[in-house]
C-alpha positions as a Markdown table, in Angstrom:
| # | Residue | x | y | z |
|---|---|---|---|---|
| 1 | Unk | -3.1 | -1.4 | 51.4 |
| 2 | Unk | 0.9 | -1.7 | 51.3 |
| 3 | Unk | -0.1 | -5.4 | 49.5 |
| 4 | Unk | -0.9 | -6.8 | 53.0 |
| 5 | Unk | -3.9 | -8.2 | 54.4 |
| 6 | Unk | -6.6 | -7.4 | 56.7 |
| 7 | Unk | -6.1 | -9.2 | 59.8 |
| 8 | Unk | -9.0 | -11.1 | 61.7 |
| 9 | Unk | -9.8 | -9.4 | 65.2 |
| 10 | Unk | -10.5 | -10.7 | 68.0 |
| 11 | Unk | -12.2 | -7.4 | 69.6 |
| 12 | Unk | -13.8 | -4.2 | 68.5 |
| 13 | Unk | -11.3 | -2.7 | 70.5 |
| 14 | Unk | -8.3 | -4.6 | 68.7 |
| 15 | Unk | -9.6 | -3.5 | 65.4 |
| 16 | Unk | -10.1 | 0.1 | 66.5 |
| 17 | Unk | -6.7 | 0.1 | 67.5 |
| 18 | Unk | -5.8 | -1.0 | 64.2 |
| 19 | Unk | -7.4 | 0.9 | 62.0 |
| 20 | Unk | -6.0 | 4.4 | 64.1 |
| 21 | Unk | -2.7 | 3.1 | 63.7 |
| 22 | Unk | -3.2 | 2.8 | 60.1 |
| 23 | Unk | -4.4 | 5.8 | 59.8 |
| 24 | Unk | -1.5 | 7.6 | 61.6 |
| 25 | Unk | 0.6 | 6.1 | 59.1 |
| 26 | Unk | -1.3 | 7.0 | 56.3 |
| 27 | Unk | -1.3 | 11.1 | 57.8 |
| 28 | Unk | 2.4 | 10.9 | 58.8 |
| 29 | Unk | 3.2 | 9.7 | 55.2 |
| 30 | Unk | 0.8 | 12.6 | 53.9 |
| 31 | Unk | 2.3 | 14.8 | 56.0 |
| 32 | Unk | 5.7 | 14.2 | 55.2 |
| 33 | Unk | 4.8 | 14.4 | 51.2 |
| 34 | Unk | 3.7 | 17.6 | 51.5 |
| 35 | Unk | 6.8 | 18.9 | 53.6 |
| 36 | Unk | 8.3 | 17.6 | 50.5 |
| 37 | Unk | 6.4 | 19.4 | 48.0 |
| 38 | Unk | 6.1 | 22.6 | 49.8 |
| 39 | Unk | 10.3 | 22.7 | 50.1 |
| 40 | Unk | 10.4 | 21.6 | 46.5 |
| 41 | Unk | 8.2 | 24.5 | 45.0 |
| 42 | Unk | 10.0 | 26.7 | 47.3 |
| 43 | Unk | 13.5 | 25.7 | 45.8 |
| 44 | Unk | 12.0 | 25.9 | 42.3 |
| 45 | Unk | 11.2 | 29.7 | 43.2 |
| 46 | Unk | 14.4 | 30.3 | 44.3 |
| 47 | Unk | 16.0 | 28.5 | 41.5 |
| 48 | Unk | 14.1 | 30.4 | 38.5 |
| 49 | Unk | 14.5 | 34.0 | 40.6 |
| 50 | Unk | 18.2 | 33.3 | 40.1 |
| 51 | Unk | 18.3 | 31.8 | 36.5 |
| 52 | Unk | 15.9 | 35.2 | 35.8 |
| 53 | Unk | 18.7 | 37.4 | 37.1 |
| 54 | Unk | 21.5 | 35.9 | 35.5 |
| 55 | Unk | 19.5 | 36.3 | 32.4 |
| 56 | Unk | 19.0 | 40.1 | 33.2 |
| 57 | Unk | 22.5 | 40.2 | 33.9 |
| 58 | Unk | 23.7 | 38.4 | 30.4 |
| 59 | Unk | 21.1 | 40.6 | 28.7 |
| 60 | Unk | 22.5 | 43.6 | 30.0 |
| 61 | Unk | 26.2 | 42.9 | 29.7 |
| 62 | Unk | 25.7 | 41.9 | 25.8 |
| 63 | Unk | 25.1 | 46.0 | 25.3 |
| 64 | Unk | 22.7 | 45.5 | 22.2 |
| 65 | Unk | 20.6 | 42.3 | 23.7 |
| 66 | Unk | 16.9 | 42.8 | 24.2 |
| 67 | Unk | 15.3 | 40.7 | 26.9 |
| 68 | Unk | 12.8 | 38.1 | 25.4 |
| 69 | Unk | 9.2 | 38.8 | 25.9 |
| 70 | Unk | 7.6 | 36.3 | 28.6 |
| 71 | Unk | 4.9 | 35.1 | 26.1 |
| 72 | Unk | 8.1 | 34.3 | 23.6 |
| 73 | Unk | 10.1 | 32.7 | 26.2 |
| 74 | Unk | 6.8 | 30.6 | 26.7 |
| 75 | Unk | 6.1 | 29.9 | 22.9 |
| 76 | Unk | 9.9 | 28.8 | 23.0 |
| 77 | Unk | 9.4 | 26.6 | 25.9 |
| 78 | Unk | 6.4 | 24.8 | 24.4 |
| 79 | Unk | 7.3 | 24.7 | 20.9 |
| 80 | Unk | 4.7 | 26.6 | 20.0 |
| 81 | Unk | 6.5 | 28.3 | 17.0 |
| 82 | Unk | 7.8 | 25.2 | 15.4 |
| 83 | Unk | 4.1 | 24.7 | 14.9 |
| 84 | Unk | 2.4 | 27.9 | 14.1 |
| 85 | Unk | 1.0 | 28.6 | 10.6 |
């Protein structure tokens, strides 16, 4: 736990206290990771709805340009067709 050790108590009620503040820690940390992760995804959303509509946009302004499918803009991604019999 955070490298540091568990403390002798005197009372049940000392380590009670204790272990809840620990445990708020713990949930506030957790809670704050999440807020993280949920602004991060949203971000990522907003990020590949605009990098999709600037490629719509190139796509369209190159006249003769035909939009990747999204299974070969996947196989591209992965590398999948560098490996592919």
């Amino acid at each position: 736990m955070d490298g540091e050790d568990i403390p002798d108590f005197s009372s049940l009620k000392e380590e009670t206290a204790y272990w809840k503040e620990l445990s708020l820690k713990y949930k506030q940390s957790f809670q704050e990771a999440r807020d993280e992760l949920v602004e991060f995804q949203e971000g990522s959303r907003e990020l590949e709805a605009e990098l999709e509509a600037q490629l719509v946009q190139a796509a369209c302004s190159g006249g003769c340009w035909a939009l990747p499918s999204p299974r070969t803009l996947r196989d591209i991604n992965t590398g999948y067709f560098l490996f592919s019999p």
